[in-house]
C-alpha atoms as an extended CHARMM CRD file, in Angstrom:
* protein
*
       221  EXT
         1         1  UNK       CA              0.0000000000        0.0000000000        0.0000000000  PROA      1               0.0000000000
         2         2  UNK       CA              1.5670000000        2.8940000000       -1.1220000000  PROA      2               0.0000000000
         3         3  UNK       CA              1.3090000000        6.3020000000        0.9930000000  PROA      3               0.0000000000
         4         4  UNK       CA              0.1150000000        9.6530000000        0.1640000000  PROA      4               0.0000000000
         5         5  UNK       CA              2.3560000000       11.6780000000       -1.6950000000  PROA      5               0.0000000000
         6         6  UNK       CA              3.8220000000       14.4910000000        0.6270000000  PROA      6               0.0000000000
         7         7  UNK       CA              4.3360000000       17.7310000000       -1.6750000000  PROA      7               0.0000000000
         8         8  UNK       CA              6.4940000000       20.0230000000        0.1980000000  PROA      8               0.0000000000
         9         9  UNK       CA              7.0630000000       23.6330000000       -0.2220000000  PROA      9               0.0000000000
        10        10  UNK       CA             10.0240000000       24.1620000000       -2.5840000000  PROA      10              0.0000000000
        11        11  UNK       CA             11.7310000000       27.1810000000       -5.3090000000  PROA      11              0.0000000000
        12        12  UNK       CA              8.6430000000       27.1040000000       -7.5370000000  PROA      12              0.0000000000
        13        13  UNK       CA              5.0860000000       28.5130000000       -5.8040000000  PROA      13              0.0000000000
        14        14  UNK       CA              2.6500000000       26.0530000000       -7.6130000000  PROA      14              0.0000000000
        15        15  UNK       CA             -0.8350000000       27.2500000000       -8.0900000000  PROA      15              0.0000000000
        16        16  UNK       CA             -3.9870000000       26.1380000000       -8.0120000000  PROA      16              0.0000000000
        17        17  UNK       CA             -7.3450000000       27.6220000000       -9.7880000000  PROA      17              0.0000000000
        18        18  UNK       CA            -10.5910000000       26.8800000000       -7.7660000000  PROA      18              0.0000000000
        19        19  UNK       CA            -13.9360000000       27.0640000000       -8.7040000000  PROA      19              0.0000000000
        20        20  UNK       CA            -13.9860000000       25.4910000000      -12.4040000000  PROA      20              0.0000000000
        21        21  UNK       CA            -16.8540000000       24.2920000000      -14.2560000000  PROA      21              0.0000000000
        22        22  UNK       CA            -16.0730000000       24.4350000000      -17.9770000000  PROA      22              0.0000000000
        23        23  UNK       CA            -14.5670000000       21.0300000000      -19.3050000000  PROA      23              0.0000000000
        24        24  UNK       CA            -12.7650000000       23.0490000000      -22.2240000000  PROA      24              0.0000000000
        25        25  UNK       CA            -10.8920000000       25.5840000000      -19.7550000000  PROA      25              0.0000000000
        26        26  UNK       CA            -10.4380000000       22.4720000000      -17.1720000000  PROA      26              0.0000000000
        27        27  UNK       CA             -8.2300000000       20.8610000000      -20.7200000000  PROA      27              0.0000000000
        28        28  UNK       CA             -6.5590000000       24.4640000000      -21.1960000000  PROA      28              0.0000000000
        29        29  UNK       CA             -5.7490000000       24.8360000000      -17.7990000000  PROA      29              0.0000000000
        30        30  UNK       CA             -4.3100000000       21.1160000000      -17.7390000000  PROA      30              0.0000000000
        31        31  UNK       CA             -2.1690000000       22.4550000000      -20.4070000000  PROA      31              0.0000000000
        32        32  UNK       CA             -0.9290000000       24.9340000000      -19.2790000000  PROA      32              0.0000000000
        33        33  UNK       CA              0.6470000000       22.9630000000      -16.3140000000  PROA      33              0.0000000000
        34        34  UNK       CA             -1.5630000000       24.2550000000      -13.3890000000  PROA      34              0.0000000000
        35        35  UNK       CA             -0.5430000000       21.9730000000      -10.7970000000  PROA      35              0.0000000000
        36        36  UNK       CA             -4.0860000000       21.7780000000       -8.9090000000  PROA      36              0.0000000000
        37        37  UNK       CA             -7.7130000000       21.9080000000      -10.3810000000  PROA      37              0.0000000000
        38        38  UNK       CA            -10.3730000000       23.0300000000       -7.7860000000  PROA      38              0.0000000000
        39        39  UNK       CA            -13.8690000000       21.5370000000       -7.6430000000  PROA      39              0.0000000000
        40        40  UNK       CA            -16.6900000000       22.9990000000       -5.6060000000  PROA      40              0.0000000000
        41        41  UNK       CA            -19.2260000000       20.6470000000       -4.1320000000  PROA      41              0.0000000000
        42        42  UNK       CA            -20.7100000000       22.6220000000       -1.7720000000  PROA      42              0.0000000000
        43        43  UNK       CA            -24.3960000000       22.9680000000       -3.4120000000  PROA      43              0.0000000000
        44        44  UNK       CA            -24.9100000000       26.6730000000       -2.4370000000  PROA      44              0.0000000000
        45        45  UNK       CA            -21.8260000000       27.9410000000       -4.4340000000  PROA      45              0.0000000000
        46        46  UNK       CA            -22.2820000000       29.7100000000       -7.5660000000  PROA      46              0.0000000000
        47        47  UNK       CA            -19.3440000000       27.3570000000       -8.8240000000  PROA      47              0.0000000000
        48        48  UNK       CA            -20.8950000000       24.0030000000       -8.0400000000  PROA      48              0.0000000000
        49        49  UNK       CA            -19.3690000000       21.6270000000       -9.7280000000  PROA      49              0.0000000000
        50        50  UNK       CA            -22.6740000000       19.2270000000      -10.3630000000  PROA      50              0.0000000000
        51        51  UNK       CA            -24.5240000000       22.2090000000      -11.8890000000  PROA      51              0.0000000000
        52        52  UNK       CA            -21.9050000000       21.3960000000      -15.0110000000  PROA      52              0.0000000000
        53        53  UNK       CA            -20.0210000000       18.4000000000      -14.6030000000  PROA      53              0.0000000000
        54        54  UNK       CA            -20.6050000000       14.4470000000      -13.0760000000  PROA      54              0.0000000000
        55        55  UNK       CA            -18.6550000000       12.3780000000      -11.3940000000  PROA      55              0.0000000000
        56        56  UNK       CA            -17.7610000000       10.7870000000      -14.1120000000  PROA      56              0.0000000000
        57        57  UNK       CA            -16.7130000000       13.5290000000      -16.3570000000  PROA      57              0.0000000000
        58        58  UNK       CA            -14.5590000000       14.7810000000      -13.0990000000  PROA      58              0.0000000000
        59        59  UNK       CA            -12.7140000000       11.2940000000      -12.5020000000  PROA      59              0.0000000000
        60        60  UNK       CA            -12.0730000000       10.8990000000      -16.5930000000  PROA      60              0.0000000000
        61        61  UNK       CA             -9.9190000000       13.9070000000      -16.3110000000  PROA      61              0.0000000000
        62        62  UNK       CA             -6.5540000000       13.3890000000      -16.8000000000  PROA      62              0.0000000000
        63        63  UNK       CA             -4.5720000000       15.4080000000      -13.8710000000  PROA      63              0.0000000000
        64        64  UNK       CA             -2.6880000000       14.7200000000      -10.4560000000  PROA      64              0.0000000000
        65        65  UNK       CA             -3.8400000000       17.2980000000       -8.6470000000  PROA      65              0.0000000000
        66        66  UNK       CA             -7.5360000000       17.5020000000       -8.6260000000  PROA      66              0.0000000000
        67        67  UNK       CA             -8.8970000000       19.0170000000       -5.3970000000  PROA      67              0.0000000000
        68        68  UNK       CA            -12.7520000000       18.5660000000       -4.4570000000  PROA      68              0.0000000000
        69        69  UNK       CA            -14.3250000000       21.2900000000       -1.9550000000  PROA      69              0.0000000000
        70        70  UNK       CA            -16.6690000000       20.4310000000        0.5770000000  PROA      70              0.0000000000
        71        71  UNK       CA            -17.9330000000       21.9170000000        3.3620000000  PROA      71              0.0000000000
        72        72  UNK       CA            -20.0640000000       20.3240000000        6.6330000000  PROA      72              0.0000000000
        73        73  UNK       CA            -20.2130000000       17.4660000000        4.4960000000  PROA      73              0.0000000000
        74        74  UNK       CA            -21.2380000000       13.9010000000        5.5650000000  PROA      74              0.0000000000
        75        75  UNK       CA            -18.2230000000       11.2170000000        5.7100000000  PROA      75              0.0000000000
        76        76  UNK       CA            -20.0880000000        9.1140000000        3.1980000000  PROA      76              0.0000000000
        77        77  UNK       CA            -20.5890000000       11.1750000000        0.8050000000  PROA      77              0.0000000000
        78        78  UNK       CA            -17.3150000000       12.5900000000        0.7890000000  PROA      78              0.0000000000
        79        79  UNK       CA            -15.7200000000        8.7490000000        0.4080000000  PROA      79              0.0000000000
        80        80  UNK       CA            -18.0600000000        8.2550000000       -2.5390000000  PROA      80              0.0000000000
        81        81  UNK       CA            -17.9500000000       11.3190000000       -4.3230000000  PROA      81              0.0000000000
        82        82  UNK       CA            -13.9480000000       11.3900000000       -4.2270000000  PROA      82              0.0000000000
        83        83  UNK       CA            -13.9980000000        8.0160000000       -5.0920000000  PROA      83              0.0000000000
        84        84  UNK       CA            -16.2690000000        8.0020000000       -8.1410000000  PROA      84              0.0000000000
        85        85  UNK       CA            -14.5690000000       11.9690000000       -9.2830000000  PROA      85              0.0000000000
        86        86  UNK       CA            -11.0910000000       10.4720000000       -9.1270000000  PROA      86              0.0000000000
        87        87  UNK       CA            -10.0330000000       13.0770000000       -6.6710000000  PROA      87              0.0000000000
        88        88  UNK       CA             -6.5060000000       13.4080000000       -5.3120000000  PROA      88              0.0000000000
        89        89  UNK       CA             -7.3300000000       15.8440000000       -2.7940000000  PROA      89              0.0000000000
        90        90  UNK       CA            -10.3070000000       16.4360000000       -0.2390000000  PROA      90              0.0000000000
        91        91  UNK       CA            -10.5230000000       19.9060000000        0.9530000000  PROA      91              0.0000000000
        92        92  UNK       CA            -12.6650000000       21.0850000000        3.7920000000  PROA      92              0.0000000000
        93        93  UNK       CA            -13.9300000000       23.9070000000        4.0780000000  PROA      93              0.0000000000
        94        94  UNK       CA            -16.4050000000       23.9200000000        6.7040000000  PROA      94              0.0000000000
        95        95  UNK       CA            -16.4830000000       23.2480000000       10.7680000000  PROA      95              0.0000000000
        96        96  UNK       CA            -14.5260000000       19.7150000000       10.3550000000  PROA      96              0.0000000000
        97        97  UNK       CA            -13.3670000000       18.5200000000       13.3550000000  PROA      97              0.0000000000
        98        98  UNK       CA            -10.0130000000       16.9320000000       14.0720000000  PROA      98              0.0000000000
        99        99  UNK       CA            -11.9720000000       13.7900000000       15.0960000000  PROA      99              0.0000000000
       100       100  UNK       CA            -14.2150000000       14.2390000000       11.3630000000  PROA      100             0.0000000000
       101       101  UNK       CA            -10.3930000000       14.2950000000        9.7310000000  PROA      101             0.0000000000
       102       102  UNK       CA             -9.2590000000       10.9920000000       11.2790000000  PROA      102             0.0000000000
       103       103  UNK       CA            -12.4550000000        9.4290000000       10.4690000000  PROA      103             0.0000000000
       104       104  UNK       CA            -12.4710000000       10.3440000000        6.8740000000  PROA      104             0.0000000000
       105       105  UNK       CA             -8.7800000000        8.9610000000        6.4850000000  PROA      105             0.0000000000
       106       106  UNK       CA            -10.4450000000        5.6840000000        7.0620000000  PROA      106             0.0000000000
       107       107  UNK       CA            -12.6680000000        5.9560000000        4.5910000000  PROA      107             0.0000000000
       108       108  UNK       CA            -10.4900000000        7.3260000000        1.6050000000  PROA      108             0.0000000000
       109       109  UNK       CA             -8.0650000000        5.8370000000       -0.1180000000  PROA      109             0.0000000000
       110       110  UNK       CA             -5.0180000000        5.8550000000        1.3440000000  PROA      110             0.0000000000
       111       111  UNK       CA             -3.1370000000        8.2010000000       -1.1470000000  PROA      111             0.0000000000
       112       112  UNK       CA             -5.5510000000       10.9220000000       -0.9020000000  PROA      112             0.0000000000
       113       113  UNK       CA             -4.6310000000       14.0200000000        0.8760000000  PROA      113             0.0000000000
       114       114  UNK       CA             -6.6180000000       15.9670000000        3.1990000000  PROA      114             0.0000000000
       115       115  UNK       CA             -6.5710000000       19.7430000000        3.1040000000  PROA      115             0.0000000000
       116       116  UNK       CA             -8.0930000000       21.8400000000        6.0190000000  PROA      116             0.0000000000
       117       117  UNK       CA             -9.0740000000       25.2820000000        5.6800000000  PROA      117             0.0000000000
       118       118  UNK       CA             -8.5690000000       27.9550000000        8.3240000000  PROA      118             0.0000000000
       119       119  UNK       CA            -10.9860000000       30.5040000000        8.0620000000  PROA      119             0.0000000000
       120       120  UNK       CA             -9.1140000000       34.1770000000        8.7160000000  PROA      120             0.0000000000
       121       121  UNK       CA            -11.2420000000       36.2700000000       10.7300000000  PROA      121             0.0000000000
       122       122  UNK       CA            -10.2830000000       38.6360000000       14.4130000000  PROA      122             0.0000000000
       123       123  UNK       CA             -8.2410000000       35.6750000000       15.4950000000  PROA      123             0.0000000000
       124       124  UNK       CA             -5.3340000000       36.7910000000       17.5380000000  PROA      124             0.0000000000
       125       125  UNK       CA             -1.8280000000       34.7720000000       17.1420000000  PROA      125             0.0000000000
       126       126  UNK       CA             -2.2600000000       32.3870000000       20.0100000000  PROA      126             0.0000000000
       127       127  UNK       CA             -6.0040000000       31.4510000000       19.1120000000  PROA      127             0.0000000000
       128       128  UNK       CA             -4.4690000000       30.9530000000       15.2540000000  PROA      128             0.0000000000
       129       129  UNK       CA             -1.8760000000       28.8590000000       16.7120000000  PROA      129             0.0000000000
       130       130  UNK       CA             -4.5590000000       26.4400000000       19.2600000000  PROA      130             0.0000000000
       131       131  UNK       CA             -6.5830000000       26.4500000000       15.7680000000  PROA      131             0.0000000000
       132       132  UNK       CA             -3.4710000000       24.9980000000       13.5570000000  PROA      132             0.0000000000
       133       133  UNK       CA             -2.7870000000       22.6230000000       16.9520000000  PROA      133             0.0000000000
       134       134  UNK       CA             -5.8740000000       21.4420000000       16.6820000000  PROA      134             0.0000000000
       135       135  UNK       CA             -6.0380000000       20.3440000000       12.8370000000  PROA      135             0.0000000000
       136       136  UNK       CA             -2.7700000000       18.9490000000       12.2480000000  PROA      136             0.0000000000
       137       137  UNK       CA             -4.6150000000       15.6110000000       12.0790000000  PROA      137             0.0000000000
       138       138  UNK       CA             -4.5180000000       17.1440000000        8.0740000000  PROA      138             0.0000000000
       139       139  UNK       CA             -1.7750000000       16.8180000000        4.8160000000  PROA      139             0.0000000000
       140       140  UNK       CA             -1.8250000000       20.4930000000        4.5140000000  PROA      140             0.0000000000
       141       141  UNK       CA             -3.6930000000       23.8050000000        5.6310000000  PROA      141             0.0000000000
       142       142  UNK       CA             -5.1480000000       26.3200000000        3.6090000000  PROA      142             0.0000000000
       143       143  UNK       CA             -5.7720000000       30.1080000000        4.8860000000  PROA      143             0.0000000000
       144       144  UNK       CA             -8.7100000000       31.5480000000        3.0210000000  PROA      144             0.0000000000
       145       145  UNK       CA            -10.6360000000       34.6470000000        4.2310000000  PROA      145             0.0000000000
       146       146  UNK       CA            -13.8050000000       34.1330000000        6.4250000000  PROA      146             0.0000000000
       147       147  UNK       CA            -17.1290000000       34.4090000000        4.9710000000  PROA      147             0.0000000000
       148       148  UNK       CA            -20.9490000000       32.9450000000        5.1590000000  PROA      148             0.0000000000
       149       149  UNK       CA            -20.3900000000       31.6780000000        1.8830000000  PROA      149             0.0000000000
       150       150  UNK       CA            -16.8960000000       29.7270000000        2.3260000000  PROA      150             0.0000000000
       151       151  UNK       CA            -14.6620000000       31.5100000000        0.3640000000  PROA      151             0.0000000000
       152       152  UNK       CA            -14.4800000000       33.3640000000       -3.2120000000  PROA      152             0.0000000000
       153       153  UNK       CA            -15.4540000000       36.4050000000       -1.7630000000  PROA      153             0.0000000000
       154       154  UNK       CA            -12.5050000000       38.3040000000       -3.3920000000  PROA      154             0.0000000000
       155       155  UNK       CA            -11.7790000000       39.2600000000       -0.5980000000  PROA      155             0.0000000000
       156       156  UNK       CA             -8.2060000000       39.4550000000        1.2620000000  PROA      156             0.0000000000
       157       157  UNK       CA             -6.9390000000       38.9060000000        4.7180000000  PROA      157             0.0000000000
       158       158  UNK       CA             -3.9970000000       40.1530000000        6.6840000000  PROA      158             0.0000000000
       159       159  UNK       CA             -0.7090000000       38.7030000000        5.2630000000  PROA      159             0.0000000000
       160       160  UNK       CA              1.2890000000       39.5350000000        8.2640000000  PROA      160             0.0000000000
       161       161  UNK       CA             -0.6230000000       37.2580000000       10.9780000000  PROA      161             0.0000000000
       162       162  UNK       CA              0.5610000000       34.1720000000        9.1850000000  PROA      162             0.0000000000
       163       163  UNK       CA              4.2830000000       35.7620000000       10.0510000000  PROA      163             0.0000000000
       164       164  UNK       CA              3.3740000000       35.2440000000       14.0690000000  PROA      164             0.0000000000
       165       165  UNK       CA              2.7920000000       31.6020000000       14.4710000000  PROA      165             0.0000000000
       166       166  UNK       CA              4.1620000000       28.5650000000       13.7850000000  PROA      166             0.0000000000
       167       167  UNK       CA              2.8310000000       26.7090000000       10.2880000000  PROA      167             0.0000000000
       168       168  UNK       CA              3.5130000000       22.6780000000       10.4810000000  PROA      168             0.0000000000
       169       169  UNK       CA              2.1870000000       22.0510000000        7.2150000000  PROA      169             0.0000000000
       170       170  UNK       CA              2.3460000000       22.9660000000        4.1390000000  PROA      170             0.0000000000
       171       171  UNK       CA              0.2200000000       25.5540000000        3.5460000000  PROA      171             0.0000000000
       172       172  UNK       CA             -2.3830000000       26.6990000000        0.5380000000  PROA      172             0.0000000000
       173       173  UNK       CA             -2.2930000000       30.6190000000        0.3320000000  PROA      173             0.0000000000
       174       174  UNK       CA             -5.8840000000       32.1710000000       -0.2930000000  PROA      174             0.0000000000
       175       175  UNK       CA             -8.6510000000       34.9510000000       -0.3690000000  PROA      175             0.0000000000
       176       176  UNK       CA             -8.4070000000       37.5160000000       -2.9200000000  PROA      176             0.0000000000
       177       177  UNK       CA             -5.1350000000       36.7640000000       -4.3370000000  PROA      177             0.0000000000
       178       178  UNK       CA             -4.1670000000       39.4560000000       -7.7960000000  PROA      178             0.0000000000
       179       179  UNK       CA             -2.1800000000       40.2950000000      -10.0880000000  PROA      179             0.0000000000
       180       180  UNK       CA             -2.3480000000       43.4230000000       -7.9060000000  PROA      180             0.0000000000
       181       181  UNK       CA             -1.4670000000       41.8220000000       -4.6710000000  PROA      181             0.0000000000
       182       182  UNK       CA              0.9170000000       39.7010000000       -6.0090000000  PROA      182             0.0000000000
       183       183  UNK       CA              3.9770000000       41.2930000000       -5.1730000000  PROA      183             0.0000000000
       184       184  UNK       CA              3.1970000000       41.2650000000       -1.3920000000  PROA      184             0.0000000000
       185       185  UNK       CA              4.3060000000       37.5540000000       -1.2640000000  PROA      185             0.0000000000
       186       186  UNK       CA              7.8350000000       38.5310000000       -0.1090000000  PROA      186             0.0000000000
       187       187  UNK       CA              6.8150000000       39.5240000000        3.3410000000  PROA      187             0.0000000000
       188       188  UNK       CA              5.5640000000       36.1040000000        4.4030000000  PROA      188             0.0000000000
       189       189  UNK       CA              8.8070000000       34.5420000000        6.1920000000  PROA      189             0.0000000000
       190       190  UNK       CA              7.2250000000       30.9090000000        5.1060000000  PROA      190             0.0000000000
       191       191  UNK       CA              6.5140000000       30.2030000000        2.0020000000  PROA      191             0.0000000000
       192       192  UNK       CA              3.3480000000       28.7820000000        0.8020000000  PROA      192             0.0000000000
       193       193  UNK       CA              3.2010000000       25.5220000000       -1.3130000000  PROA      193             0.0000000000
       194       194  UNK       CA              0.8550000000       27.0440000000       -3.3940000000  PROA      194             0.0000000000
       195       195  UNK       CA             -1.2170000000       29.9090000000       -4.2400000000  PROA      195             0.0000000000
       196       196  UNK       CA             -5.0260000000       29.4520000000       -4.6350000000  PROA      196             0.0000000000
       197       197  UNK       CA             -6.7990000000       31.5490000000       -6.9340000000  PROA      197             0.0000000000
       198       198  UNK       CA            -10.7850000000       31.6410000000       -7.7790000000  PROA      198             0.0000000000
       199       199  UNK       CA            -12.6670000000       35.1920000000       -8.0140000000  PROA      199             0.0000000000
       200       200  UNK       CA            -10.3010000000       37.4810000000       -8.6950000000  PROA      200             0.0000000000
       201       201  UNK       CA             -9.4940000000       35.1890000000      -11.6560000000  PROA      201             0.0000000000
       202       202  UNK       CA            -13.0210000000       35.3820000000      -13.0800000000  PROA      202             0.0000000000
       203       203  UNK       CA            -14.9990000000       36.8470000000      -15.7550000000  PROA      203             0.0000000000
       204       204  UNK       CA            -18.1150000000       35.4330000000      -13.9960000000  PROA      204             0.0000000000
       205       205  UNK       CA            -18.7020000000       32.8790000000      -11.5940000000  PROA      205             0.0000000000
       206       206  UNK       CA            -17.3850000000       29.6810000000      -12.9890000000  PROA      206             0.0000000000
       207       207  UNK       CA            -15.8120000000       31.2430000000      -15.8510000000  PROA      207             0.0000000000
       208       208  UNK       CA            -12.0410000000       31.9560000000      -15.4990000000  PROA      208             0.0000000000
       209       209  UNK       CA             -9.8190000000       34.5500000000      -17.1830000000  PROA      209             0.0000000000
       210       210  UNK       CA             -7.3070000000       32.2750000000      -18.3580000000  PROA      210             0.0000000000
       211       211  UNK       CA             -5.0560000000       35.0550000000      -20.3700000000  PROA      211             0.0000000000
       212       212  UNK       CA             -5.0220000000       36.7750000000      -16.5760000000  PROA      212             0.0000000000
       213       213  UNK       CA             -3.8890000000       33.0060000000      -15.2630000000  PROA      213             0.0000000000
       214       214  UNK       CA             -1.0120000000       32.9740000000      -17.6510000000  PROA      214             0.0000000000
       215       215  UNK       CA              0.1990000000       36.4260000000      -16.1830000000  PROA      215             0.0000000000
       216       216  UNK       CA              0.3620000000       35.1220000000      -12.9490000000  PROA      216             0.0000000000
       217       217  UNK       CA              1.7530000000       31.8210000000      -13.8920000000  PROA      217             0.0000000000
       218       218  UNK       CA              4.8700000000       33.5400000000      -15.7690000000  PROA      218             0.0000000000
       219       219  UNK       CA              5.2800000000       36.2070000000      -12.4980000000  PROA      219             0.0000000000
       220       220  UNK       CA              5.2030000000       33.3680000000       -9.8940000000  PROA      220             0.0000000000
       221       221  UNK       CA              7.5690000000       30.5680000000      -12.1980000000  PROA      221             0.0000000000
């Protein structure tokens, strides 16, 4: 049985493009190199996956990165739905409990990773810090803005924080990352592993702005 396949933070920032729905700019995007397709399957999202695509059209794409989004999700539907899309990533995006991680690892395969969000909001360094304690049952993090609607809000969070605590994991940088904002990278003493891009990135829900994903693909190479 082989294990899951640790990606660790190195030279190159990878990237990864949430949020898609279009089969033709999923095959573009594979293309292009992006190193991790995001699915949505959280139904209230304007980017939700099923609206466009089933399972089986997700797990016949050819990629090693493909990320599926859930949030307060049941274990069993999780299991099936990454089993049956293919997925090589589960992210969650909801109120997951450390316990809710270690159960899910039972029921996945074994080379699936597990990405946790932390949800940026008034958090002070030490709660951060009991907050990253607490989910390191996880593969990786990811620190995406707070919102009621879990994320592509556009919308971006204090950089600095992340500079006064302690990250374990490799990390997923997101919430209203730019081709504006970009350059701000440099003050974050830890790298991420990649950055995660959806809204900003969008000519309408669902619909990315791929010539504005090559820009930021040749600034962050």
């Amino acid at each position: 049985m082989m294990e899951r396949q640790q990606l660790l933070p190195g030279n190159d920032l990878k990237l990864k493009v949430c949020g898609l729905t279009q089969l033709e700019q999923i095959e573009e995007l594979t293309t292009m190199k992006t190193d991790f397709l995001g699915f949505i399957f959280y139904e209230k999202s304007p980017r939700y996956i099923l609206n466009h695509l089933n399972l089986k059209q997700i797990g016949e794409i050819k990629h090693r990165g493909k990320i599926g989004v859930f949030v307060n999700e049941s274990l069993e539907r999780i299991a099936k739905t990454a089993e049956k899309a293919k997925l090589n990533f589960i992210q969650l995006h909801g109120d997951e409990s450390k316990d809710f991680t270690i159960e899910l690892r039972k029921k996945i395969h074994p080379e699936t990773g597990i990405i946790k969000v932390i949800r940026m909001g008034n958090q002070n360094s030490d709660e951060l810090q009991q907050i990253i304690h607490e989910n390191q049952s996880a593969d990786y993090l990811l620190f995406d803005t707070d919102s009621t609607a879990f994320g592509g809000t556009g919308t971006t969070f204090d950089w600095n924080i992340l500079n006064s605590i302690e990250i374990p994991l490799p990390y997923f940088l997101s919430g209203g990352i730019s081709l504006e904002n970009i350059d701000k990278l440099k003050i974050l003493k830890q790298n991420p592993l990649a950055l995660d891009i959806n809204s900003r990135f969008e000519k309408e829900p669902g619909i990315k702005d791929l010539e504005k994903i090559k820009i930021l693909k040749n600034n962050i190479k």
